[in-house]
C-alpha positions as CSV (number, residue, x, y, z in Angstrom):
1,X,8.6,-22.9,-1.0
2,X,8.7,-24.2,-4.6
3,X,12.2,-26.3,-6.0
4,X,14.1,-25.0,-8.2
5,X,14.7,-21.2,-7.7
6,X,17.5,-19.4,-9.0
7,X,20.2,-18.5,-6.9
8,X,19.9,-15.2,-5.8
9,X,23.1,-14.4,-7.8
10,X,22.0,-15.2,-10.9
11,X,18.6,-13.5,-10.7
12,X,21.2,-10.2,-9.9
13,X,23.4,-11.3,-12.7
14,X,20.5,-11.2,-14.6
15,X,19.9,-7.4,-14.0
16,X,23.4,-6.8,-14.5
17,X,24.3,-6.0,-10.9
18,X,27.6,-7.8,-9.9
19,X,28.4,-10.0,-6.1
20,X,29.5,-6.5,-5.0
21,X,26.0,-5.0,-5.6
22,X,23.9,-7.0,-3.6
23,X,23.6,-8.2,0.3
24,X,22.8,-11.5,0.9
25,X,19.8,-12.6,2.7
26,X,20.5,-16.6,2.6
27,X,20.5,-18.5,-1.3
28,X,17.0,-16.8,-2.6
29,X,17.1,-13.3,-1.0
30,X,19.5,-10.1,-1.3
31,X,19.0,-6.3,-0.7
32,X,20.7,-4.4,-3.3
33,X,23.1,-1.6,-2.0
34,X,22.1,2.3,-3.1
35,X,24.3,3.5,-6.3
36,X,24.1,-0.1,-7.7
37,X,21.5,0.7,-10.4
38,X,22.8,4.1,-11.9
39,X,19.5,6.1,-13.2
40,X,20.0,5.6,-17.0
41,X,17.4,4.6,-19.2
42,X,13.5,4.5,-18.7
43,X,11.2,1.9,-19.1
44,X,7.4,1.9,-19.0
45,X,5.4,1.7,-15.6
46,X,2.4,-0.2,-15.3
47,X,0.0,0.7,-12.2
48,X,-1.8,-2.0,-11.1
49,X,-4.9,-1.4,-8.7
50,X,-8.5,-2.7,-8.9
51,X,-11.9,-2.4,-7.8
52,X,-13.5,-2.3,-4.1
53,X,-12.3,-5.7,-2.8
54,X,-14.2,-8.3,-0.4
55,X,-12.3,-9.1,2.3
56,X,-10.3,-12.2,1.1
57,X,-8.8,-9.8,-1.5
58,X,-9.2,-9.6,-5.2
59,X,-5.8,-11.2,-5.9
60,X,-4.1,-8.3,-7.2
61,X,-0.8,-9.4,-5.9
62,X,-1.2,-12.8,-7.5
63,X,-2.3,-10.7,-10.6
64,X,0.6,-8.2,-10.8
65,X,3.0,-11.3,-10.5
66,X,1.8,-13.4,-13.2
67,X,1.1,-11.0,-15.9
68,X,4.4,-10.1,-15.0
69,X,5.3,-13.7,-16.1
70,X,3.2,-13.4,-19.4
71,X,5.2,-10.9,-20.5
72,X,8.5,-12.3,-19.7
73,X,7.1,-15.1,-22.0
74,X,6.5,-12.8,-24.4
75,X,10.0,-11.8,-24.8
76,X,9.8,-9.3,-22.8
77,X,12.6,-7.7,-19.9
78,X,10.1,-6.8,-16.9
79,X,10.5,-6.7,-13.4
80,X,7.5,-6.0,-11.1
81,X,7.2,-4.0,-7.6
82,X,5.4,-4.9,-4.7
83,X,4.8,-4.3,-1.0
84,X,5.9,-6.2,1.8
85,X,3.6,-8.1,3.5
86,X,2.5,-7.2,7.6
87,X,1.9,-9.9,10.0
88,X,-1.3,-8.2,10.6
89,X,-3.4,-9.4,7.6
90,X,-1.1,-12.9,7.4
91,X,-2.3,-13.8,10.5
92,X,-6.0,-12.2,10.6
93,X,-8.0,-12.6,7.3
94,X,-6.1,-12.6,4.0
95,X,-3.8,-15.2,5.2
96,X,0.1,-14.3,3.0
97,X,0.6,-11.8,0.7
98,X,2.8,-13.0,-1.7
99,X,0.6,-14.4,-4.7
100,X,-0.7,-17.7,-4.9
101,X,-0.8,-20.7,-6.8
102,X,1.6,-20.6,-9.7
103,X,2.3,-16.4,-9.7
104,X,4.3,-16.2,-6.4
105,X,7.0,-14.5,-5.1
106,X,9.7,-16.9,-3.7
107,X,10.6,-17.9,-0.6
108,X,7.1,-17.1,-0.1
109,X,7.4,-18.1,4.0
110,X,10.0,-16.3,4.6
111,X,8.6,-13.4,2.9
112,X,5.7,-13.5,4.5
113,X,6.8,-13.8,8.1
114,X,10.0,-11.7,8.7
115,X,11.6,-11.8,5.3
116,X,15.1,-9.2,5.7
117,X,13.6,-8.1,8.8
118,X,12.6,-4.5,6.9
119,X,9.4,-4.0,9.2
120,X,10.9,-5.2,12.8
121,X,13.4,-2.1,11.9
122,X,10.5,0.3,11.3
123,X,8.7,-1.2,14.1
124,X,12.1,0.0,16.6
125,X,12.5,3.3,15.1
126,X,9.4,4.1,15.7
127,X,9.1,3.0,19.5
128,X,12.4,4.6,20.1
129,X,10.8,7.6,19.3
130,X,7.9,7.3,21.2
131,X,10.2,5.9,24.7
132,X,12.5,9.1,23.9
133,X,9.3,11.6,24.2
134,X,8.1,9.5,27.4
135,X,11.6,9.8,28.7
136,X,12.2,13.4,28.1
137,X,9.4,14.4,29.8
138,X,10.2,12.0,32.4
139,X,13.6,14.0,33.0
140,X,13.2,17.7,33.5
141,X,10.9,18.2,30.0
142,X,13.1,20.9,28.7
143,X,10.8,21.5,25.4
144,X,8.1,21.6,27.9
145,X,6.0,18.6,26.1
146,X,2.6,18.8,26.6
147,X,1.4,15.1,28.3
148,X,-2.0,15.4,27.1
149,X,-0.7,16.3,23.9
150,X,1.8,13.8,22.6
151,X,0.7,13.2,18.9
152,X,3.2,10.2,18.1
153,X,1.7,7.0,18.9
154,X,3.4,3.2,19.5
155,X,3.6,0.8,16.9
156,X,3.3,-3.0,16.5
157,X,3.0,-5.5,13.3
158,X,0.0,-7.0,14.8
159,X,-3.6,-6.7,14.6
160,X,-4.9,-6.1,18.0
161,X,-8.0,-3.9,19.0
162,X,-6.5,-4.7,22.6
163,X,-4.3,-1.6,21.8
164,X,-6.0,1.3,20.4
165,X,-6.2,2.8,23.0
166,X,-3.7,2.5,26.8
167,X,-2.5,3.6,29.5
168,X,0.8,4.4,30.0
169,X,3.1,4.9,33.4
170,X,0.3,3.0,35.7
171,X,2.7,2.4,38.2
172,X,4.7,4.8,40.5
173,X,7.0,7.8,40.2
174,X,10.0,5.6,38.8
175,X,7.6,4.4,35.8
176,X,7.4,8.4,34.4
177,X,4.5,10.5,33.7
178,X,1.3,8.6,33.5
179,X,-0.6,8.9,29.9
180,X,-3.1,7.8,27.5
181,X,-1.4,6.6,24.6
182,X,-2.6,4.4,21.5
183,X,-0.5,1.5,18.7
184,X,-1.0,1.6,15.3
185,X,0.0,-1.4,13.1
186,X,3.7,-0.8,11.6
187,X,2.2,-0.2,7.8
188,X,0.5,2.4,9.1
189,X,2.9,4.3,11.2
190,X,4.6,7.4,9.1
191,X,8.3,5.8,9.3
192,X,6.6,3.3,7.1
193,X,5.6,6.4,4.5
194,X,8.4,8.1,5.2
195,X,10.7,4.8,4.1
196,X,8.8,3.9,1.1
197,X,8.9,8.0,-0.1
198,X,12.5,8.8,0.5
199,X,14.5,9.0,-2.4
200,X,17.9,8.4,-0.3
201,X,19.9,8.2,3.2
202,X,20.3,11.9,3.2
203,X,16.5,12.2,2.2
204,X,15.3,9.9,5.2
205,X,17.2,11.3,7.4
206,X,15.7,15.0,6.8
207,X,12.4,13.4,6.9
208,X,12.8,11.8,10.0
209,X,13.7,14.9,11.6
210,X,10.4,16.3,10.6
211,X,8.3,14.2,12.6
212,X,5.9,16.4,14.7
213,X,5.6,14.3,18.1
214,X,3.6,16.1,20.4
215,X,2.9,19.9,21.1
216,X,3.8,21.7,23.6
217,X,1.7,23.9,26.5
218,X,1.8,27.1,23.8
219,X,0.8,24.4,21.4
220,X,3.4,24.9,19.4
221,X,4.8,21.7,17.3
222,X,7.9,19.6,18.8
223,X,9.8,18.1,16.4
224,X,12.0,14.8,16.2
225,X,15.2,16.3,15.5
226,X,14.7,18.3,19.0
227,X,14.7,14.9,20.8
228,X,17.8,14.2,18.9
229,X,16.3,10.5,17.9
230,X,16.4,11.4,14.3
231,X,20.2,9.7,13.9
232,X,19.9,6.8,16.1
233,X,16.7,6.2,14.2
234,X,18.2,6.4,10.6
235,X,20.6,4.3,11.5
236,X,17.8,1.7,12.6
237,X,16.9,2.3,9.2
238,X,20.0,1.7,7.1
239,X,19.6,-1.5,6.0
240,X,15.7,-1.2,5.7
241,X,16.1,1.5,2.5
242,X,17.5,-1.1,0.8
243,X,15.2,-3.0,-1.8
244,X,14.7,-6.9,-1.6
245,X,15.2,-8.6,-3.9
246,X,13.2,-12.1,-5.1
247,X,12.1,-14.2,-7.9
248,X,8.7,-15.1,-8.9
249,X,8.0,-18.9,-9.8
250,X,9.2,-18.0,-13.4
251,X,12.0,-16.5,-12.2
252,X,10.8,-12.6,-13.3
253,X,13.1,-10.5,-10.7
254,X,11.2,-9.2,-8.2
255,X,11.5,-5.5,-5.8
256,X,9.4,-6.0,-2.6
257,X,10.1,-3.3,-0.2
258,X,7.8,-0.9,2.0
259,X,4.8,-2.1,3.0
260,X,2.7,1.2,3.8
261,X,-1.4,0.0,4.1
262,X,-3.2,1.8,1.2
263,X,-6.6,2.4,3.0
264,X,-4.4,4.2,5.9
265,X,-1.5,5.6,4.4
266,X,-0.2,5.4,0.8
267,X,0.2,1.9,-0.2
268,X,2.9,1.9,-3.2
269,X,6.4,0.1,-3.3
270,X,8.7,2.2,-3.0
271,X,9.9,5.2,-5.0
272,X,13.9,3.8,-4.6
273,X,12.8,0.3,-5.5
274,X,10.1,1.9,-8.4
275,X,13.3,4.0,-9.7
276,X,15.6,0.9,-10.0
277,X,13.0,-1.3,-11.9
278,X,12.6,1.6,-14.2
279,X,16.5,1.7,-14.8
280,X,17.1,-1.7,-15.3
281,X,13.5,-3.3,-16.8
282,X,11.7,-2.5,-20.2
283,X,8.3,-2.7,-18.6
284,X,7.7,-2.7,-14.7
285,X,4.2,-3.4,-12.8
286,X,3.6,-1.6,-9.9
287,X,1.3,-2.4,-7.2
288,X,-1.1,0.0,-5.0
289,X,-3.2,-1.2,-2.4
290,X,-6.7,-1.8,-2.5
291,X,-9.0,-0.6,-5.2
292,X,-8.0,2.2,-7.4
293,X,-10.1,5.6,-5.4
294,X,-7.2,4.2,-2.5
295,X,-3.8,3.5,-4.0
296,X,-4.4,4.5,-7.2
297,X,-5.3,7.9,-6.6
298,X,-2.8,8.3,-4.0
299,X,0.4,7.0,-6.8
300,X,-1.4,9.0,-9.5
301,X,-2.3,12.1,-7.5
302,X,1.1,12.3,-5.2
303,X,3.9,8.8,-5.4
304,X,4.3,9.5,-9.0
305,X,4.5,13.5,-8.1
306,X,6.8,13.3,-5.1
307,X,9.2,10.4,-7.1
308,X,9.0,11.8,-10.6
309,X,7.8,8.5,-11.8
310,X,5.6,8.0,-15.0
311,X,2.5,6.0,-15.5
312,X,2.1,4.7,-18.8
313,X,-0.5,2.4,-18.1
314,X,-3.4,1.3,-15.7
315,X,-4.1,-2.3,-15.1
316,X,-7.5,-2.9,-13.0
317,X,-7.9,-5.9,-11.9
318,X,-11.3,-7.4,-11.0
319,X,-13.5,-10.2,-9.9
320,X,-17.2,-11.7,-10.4
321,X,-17.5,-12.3,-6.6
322,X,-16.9,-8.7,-5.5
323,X,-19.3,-8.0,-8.6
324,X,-21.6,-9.9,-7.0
325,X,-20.9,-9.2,-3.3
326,X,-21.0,-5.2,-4.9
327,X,-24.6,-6.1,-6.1
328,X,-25.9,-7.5,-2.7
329,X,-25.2,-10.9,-3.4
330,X,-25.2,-12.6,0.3
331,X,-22.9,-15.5,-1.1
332,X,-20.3,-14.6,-3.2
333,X,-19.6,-18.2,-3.6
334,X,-22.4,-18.9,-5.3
335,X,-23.8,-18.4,-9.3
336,X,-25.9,-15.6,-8.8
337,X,-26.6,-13.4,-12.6
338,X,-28.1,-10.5,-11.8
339,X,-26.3,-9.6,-8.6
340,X,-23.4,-9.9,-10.8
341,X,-24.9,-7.3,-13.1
342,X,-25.7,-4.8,-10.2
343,X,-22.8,-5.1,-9.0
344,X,-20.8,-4.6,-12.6
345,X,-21.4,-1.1,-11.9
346,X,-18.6,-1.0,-9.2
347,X,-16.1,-2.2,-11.6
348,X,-17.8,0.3,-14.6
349,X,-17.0,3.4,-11.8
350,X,-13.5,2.5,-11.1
351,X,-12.8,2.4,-15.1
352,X,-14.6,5.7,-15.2
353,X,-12.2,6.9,-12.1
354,X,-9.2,6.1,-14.2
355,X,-10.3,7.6,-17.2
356,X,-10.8,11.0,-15.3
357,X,-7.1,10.8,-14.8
358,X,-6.5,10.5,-18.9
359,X,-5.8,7.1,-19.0
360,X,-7.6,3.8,-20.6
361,X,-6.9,1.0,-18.0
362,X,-6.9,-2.3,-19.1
363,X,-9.2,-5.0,-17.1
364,X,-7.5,-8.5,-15.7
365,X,-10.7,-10.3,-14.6
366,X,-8.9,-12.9,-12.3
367,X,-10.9,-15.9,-12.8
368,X,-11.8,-18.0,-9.2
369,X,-12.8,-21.4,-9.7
370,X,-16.2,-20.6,-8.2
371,X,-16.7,-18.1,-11.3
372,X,-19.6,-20.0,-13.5
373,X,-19.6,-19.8,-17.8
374,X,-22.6,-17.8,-17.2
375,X,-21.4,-15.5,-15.1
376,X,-18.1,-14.8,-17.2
377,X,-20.4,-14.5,-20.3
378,X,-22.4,-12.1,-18.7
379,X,-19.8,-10.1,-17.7
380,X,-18.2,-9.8,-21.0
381,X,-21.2,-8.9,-22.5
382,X,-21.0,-6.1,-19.8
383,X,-17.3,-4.8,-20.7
384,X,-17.9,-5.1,-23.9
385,X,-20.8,-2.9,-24.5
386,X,-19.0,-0.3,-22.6
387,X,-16.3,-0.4,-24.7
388,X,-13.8,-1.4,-22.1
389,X,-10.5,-3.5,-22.7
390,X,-10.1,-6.4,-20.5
391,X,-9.7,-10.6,-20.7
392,X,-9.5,-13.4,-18.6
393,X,-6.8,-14.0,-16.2
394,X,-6.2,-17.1,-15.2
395,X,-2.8,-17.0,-13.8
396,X,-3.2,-18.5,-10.2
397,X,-3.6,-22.1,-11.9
398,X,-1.3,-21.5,-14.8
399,X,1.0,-18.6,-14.4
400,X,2.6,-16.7,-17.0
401,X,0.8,-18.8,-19.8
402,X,-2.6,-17.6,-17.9
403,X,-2.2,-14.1,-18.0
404,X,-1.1,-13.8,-22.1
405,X,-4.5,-12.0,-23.6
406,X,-4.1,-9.5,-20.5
407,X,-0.3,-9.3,-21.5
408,X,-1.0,-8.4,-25.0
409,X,-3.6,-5.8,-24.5
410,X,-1.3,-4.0,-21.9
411,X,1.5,-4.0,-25.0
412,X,-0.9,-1.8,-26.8
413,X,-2.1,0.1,-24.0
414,X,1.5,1.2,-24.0
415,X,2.3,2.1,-27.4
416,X,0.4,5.5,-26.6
417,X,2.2,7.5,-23.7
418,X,-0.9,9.4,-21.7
419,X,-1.0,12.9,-20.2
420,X,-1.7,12.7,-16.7
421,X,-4.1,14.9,-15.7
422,X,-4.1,15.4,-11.9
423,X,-7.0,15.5,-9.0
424,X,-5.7,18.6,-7.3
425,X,-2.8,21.2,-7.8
426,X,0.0,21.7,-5.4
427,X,-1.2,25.5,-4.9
428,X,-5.1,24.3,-3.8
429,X,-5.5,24.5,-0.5
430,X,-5.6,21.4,1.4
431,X,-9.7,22.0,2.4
432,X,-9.8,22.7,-1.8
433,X,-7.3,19.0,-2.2
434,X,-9.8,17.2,0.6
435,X,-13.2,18.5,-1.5
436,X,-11.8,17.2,-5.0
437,X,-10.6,14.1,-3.7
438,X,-14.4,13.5,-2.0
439,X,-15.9,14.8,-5.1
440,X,-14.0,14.2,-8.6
441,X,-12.7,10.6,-7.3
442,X,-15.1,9.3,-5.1
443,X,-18.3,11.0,-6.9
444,X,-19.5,12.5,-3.3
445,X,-21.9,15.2,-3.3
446,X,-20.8,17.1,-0.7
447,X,-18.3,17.3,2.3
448,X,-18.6,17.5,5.6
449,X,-16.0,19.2,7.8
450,X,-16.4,18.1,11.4
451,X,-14.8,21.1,13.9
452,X,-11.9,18.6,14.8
453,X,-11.3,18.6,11.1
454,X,-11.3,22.4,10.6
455,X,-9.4,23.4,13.8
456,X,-6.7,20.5,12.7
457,X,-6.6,22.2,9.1
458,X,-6.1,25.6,10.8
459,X,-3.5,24.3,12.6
460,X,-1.9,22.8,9.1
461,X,-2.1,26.1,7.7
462,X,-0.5,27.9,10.9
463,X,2.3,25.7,10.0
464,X,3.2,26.5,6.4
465,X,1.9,23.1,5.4
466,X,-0.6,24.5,2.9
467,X,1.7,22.7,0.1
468,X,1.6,19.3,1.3
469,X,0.2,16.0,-0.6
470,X,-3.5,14.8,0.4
471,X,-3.3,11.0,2.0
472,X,-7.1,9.9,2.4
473,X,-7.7,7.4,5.3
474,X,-10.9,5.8,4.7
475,X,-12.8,2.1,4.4
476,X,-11.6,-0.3,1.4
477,X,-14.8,-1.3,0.9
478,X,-17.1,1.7,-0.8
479,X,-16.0,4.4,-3.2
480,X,-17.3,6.2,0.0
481,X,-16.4,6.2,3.7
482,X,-19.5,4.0,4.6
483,X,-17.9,0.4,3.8
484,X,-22.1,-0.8,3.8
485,X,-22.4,1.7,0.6
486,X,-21.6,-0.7,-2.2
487,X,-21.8,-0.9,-6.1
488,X,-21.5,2.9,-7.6
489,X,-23.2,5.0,-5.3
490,X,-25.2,8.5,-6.0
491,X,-26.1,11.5,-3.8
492,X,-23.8,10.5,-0.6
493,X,-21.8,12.9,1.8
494,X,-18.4,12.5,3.0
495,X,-17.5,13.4,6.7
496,X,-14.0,14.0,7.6
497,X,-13.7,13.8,11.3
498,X,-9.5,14.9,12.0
499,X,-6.7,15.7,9.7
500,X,-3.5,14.4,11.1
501,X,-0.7,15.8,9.8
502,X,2.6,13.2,8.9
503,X,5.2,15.9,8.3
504,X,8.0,13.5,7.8
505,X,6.4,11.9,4.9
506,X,4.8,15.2,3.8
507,X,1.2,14.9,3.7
508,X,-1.8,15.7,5.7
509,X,-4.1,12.5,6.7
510,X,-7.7,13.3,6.4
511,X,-9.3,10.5,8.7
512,X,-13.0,10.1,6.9
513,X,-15.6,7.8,8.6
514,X,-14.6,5.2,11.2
515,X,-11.5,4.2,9.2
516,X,-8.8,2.6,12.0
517,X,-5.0,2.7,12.3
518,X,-5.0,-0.2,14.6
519,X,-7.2,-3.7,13.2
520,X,-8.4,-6.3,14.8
521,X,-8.6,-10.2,14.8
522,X,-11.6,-11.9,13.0
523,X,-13.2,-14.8,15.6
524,X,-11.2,-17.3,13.8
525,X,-7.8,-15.8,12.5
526,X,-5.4,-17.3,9.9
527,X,-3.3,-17.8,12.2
528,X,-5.3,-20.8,13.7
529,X,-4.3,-23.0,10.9
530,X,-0.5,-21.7,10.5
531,X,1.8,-24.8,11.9
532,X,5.8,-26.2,11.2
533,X,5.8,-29.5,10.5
534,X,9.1,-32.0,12.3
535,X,11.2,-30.9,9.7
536,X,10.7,-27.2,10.4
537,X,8.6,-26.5,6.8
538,X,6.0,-24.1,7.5
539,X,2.6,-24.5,7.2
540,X,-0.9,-23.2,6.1
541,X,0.3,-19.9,5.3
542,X,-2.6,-18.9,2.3
């Protein structure tokens, strides 16, 4: 954790909230209590996505932080939004989640591990849920549950293939009705959406009750609120609704809350948290997860809808090696021009993506130290010729005062307010929502509807759902749902295999490709290296 961090306090001071307004997690971290920011004044909202990412991660986090910092040296009063970070990808491949180098969020460990304990309290709402469908069944099964059809799964904020797929009940009568059942990882369950799209108590409350858990032998829907678990879960939830609040290594106030994974489910801060920044900051930067045809078509498309929130700028951020890893390169690591230059043309689709949506983002290319004068030269050449605003971000090694030339072309960018214009409309039917999604974003040819797919969009339409947001679950890795189909790719079909439905959050999940709620370990996981030294200081997280 780095020395000398404002207290908490101060940092609030700062934003004009008083002692009263805030909850104390320890000297450096505080929720803020709902009603403390009254909805007053707007400031400007900065997205900030990126291009398809190699699996280290582009450092958009770092990215969103320290430009953050630029512009507080610039004079201006900015606060910037981000997720929380899952155990999952701390300990598996991207190691914390919390920036690096000099743009951090502080206590970073804490933050990283079990910060204000925001995702163990999704974690229990969501497996009381599922031991209260077991149960009822278990006791008479009044609502005449269908075992074979029980739609909610478990959840846990680890990655472990171990788990996608159980057994439940192995043992005798006393141990209930035997089951297959399945985890997904907390980001990814829909109390996670449902927390980071609620605009209130009341609101998550309602949404809870929603929840379709399983159908019944008519195959009709049974809801949450007919267990009765939708209270006892809310109140789970209470303190989790609450935004954290941080400090970045410049001391720029930070909102982290939510953590929903944007290649799964939505993967924005949240809309309370969003709202807040907006009432108190000038400028706020926004994060969505993964590259912009993920999170940013998701904020742009259906956040920014369902919260009323305005996007008055688009910040990509990008990086030579996934250039080069787009472009075939078999070490990123490594100087290698004209992969580079194939694989510009990932980065060239996802400026062409935002532009579809009538706005000019702005390009951060966060620099690595393995990134070569040649290759930079080359790459500017590239941006250049297309006409595209971007510099060089160099804000890992020297935070705020690295990110200035990306601060001051955002300040233009957001002297002009855009007109949004939107993927789908709220009237298109969720097959039309799916095909414009796969076609207008993603620059697929054609769809394919699997029959799973089309009997699950019947059922969706049997249910009134016809209105609901879209919520693609696909790879990270491609504009498409091959992850091996890299750079800007032509001509390619799109297979949806199942649309789940997430009624709480209010959105259908189309599931394209081989795209997985539950991850898995790599053979040699971050958390090999994480340790506490004798003074209890942890180690090795990033």
């Amino acid at each position: 954790m780095s020395t000398g961090l404002l207290d908490i306090g101060e940092v609030a001071s700062g934003l004009g909230l008083k002692e009263s307004d805030i909850e104390r997690y320890g000297k450096h971290m505080a929720k803020v209590l709902p009603g403390a920011i009254k909805e007053g004044k707007k400031g400007k909202l900065v997205l900030v996505t990126a291009m398809n990412p190699t699996k280290e991660g582009e450092g958009k986090t770092t990215t969103t932080i320290g430009i953050g910092q630029a512009l507080k040296r610039m004079g201006k009063n900015v606060m910037v939004a981000i997720r929380e970070p899952s155990l999952g990808p701390c300990f598996g491949v991207k190691g914390g989640a919390t920036g690096g180098g000099k743009s951090k969020v502080e206590p970073s460990d804490r933050i990283n591990l079990l910060f204000t304990s925001d995702f163990p309290a999704v974690t229990a709402a969501h497996n009381l849920l599922s031991a209260m469908v077991n149960n009822h069944i278990f006791h008479g099964n009044s609502l005449r549950i269908d075992p074979r059809n029980i739609l909610w799964p478990r959840a846990i904020d680890m990655n472990d293939r171990s788990l996608r797929d159980i057994i439940v009940a192995a043992g005798d009568t006393s141990t209930g009705v035997m089951a297959r059942d399945r985890f997904v990882i907390t980001p990814a369950s829909e109390i996670m959406a449902i927390l980071g799209l609620s605009s209130d108590v009341k609101d998550l409350k309602e949404r809870l009750g929603r929840i379709i858990v399983a159908l019944d032998y008519e195959g009709k829907p049974v809801y949450c609120r007919q267990l009765k678990a939708d209270g006892a879960m809310a109140a789970l939830l209470v303190d989790a609704i609450k935004p954290n609040l941080v400090q970045t290594t410049e001391g720029v106030p930070a909102f982290i809350h939510t953590g929903p994974f944007g290649n799964i489910a939505h993967g924005t801060s949240s809309i309370i948290a969003d709202r807040m920044a907006l009432s108190i900051a000038d400028i706020v930067l926004t994060e969505a997860g993964f590259g912009s045809e993920l999170g940013g078509q998701k904020f742009l498309d259906m956040v920014s809808r369902i919260g009323d929130l305005p996007v008055d700028a688009v910040l990509m951020v990008a990086t030579i090696r996934s250039m080069k890893l787009n472009g075939g390169a078999k070490d990123p690591s490594k100087e290698d021009v004209e992969k580079l230059k194939e694989g510009a043309a990932n980065l060239l689709m996802h400026v062409n993506l935002i532009k579809k949506y009538g706005i000019e983002p702005v390009v951060a290319l966060n620099r690595f130290p393995s990134d070569t004068k040649k290759e930079i030269e080359v790459i500017a050449e590239i941006l250049k010729k297309e006409g595209i605003n971007f510099a060089l971000s160099e804000v890992f090694g020297k935070g705020g005062v690295g990110g200035l030339e990306v601060g001051n072309l955002l300040l233009k960018a957001l002297e002009n307010k855009p007109k949004i214009i939107r993927t789908y409309e709220m009237d298109d039917s969720p097959k039309d929502k799916i095909e414009k999604i796969c076609t207008r974003v993603y620059g697929a040819s054609k769809v394919i509807f699997t029959k799973q797919a089309l009997k699950d969009l019947q059922m969706v339409d049997s249910l009134g759902l016809n209105g609901f947001h879209v919520c693609m679950a696909k790879t990270q890795y491609s504009i498409s749902d091959n992850p091996k189909l890299l750079g800007w790719p032509k001509n390619f079909k799109v297979t949806v295999k199942s649309v789940r439905i997430s009624n709480g959050a209010g959105f259908i999940v189309p599931m394209l490709g081989d795209i997985m709620t539950m991850p898995g370990l790599p053979a040699h996981p971050a958390a090999e290296n994480v340790d506490v030294d004798e003074e209890g200081r942890i180690l090795n997280l990033f």
